[in-house]
C-alpha positions in Angstrom: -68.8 -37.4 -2.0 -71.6 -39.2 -3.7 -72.4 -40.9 -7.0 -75.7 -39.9 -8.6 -78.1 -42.1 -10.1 -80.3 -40.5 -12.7 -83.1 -39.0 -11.5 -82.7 -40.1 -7.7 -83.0 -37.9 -4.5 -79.9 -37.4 -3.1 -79.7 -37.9 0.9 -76.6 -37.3 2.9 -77.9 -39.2 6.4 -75.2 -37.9 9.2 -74.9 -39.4 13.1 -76.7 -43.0 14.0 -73.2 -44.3 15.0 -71.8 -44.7 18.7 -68.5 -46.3 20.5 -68.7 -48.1 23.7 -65.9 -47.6 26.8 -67.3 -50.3 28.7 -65.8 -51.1 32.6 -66.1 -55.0 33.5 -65.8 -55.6 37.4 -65.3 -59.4 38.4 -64.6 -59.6 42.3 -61.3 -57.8 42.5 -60.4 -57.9 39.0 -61.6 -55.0 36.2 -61.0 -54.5 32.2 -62.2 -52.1 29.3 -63.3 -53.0 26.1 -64.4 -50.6 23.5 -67.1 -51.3 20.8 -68.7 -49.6 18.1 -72.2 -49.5 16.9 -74.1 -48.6 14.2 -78.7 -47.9 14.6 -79.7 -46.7 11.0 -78.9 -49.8 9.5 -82.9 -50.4 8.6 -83.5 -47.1 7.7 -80.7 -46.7 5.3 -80.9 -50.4 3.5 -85.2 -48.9 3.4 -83.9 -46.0 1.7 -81.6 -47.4 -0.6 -84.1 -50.4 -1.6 -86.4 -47.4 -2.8 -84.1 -46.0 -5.3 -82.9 -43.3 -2.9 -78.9 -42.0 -3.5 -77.6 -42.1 0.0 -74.4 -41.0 1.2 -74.0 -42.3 5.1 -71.3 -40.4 7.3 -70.5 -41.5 10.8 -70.5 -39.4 13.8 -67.1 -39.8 14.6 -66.7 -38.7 10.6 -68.0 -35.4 10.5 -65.4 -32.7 12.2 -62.8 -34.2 9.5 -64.9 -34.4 6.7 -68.7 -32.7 6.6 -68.7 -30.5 3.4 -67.0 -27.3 3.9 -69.0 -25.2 0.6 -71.7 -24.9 -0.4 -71.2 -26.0 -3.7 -70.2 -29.9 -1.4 -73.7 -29.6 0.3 -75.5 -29.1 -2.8 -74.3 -32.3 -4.4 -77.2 -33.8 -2.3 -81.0 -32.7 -2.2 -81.6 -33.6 1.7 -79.4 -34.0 4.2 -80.6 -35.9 7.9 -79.3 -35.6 11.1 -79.5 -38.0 13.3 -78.7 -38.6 16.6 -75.5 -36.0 16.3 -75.3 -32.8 18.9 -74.1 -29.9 17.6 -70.7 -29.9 19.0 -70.1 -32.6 16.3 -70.4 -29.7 13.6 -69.0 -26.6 15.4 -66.0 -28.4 16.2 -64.0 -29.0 13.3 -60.6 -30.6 13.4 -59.2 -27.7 12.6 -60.4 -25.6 15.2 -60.5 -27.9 18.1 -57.3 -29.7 17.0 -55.3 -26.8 16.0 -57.0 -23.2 16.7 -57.7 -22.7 13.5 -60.3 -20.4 11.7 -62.9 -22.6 9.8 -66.8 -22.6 8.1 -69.1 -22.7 10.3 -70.9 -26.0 9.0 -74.4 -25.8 10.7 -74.4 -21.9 9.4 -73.6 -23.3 6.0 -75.9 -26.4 6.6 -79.0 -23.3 7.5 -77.9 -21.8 4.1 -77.8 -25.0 2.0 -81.5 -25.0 3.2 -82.7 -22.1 2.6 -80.9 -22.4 -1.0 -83.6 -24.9 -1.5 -81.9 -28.2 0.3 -83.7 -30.1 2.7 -83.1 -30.6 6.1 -84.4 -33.0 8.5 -83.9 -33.8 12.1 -84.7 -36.6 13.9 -84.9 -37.3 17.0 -82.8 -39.1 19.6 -80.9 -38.7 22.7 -78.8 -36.4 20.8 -81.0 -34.1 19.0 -82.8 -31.2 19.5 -81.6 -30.1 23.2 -81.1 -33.7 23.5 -79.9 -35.6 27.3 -78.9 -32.8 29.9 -79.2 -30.5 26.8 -76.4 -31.1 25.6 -76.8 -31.3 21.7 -77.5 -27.6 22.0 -79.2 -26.7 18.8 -81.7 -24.6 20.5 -78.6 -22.2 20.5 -76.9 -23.2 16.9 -77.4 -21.6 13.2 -80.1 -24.1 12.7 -82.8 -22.6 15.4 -83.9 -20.4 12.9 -84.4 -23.0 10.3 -85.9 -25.9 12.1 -89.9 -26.3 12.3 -89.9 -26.2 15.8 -88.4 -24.5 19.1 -86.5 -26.2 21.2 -86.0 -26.3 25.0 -82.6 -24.8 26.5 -82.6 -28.3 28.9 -83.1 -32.1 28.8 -86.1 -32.6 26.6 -86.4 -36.5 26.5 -90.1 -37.9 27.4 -89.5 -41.0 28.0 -92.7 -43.6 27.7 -91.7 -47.0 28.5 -95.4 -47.9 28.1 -95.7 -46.7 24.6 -97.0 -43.7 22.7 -100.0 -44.0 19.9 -99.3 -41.3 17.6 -102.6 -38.7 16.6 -103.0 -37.1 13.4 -103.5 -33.6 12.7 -102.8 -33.9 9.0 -103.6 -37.5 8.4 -103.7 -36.9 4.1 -100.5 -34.8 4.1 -98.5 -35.4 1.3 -95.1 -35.9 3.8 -96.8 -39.2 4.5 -97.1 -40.7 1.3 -100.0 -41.9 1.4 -98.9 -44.6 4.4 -101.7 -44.9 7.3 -102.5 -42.5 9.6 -101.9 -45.3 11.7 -98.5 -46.0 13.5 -97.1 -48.5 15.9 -96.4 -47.7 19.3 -92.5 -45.4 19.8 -91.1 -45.5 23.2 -90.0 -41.8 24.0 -89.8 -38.1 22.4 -87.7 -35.2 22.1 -90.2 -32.1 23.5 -90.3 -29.5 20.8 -92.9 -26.6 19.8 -93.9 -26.2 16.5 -93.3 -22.8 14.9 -96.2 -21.0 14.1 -96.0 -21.0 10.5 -95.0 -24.5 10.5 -97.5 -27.6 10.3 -97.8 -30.2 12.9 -98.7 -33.7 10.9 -98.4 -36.1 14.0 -98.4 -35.7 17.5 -98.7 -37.3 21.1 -100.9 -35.1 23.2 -100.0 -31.7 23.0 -96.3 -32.3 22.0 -95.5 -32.4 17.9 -93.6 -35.4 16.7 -93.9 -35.1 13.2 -93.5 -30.9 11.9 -93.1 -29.8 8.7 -92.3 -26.5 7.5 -90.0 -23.9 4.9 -87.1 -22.2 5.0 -86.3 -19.4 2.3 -87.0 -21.9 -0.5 -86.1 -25.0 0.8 -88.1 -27.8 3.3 -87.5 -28.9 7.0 -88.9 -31.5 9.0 -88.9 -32.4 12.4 -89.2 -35.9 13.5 -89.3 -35.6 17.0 -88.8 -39.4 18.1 -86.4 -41.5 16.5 -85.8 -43.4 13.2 -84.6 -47.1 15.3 -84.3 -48.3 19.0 -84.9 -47.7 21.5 -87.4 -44.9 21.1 -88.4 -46.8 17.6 -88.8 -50.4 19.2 -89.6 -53.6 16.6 -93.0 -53.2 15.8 -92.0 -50.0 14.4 -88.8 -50.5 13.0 -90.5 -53.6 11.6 -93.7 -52.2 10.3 -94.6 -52.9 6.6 -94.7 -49.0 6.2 -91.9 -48.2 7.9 -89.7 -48.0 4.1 -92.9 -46.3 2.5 -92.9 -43.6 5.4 -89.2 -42.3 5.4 -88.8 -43.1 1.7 -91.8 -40.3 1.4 -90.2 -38.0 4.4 -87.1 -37.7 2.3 -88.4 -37.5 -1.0 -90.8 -34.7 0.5 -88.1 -32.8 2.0 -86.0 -33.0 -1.3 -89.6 -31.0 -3.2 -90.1 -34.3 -4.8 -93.5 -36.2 -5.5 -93.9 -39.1 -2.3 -95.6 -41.2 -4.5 -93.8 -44.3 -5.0 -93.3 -45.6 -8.4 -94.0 -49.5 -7.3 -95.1 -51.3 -4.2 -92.4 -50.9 -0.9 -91.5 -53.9 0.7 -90.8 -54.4 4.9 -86.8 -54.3 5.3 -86.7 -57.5 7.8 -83.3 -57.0 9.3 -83.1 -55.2 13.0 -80.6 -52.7 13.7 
């Protein structure tokens, strides 16, 4: 699924993709049209522009095609989800399509991780419980893995006037040495850290940045989201921004967050 450059943590970054049914009304008149949409796009070129081997799958890609052993998981060191409800995973073609038996992908995605893999989950309006609770992974083979609890309902905080970000662990190694110091975000999934997990970041009394183990492998939970809208410009945009999730990958993967040579801003916008 991947080609491996020597020496580079391997990420397989899942979800971050969206179609459109849109319904135009004009006086007695109506039409469809359909788009589709991609958010990571700054986050992946970041990741990429560091060195990082990354392996992008859509969501409308993974019941056809998310590894199906073991052995297809561990061609990667991390794998991220983003954005994706569990439905995605538990609902292979196979079964929904045609009735059939089939792996249970987030069970195996829990083993790849406690193999030693790492797994990290950020937020979005389809993470964690996610809108109306409908990405359901409070209820999925991946509650016992995760850093945090989640809620069995909507969990979205929504602050359209901006969140500053506290620190708990300000020197931890997940943040590579980046300031303790981030731009506003716009909105949270609500979580509970674990007990013998560590919260780095938070807003109040609710984590956004967790950290933890599993077996012998890493997890992190990133409780707001990677781009917009929860992740508006000024963080999307912020000269740290590549330094940050080049370091929250490379720690997940047991690998050393220093970076090798100064990280430069992606410019683009999703």
């Amino acid at each position: 699924m991947t080609s491996t450059k020597d020496g580079a943590t391997r990420v397989l970054v899942v979800g971050e993709s969206w179609i459109k049914h849109t319904v135009h009304i004009k006086g007695f008149d109506e039409f469809r049209t359909v788009e589709y949409e991609e958010g990571g796009g700054v986050f992946l070129d970041s990741l990429e522009a560091s060195g990082i081997d990354v392996t992008y799958m859509r969501a409308h890609e993974i019941s056809g095609q998310f590894p199906k052993t073991l052995e297809e998981l561990q061609q990667f060191d991390v794998v991220v989800l983003s954005d994706i409800g569990a439905n995605s995973f538990l609902l292979a073609d196979e079964t929904f399509l045609r009735s059939e038996r089939s792996v249970n992908r987030l069970s195996l995605l829990a083993d790849f991780t406690e193999a030693g893999g790492g797994l990290i989950m950020v937020g979005g309006y389809m993470s964690f419980a996610g809108i109306d609770g409908k990405a359901r992974y409070g209820m999925s083979p991946l509650a016992p893995v995760l850093p945090v609890t989640m809620l069995d309902y909507d969990d979205r905080i929504e602050v359209p006037e901006g969140l500053d970000a506290t620190f708990d662990e300000p020197n931890h190694e997940i943040l590579g040495g980046t300031p303790a110091e981030w731009p506003m975000l716009l909105g949270y999934n609500r979580v509970t850290a674990k007990s013998d997990a560590t919260v780095v970041a938070r807003f109040g009394e609710d984590p956004l940045l967790v950290v933890g183990t599993a077996g012998v492998g890493r997890t992190v939970a990133f409780a707001s989201d990677l781009a917009p809208h929860w992740a508006p410009p000024e963080f999307v945009q912020w000269q740290h921004y590549q330094a940050l999730w080049t370091s929250i990958v490379n720690w997940a993967a047991g690998r050393d967050t220093r970076l090798p040579s100064p990280v430069h801003a992606i410019a683009a916008v999703d």
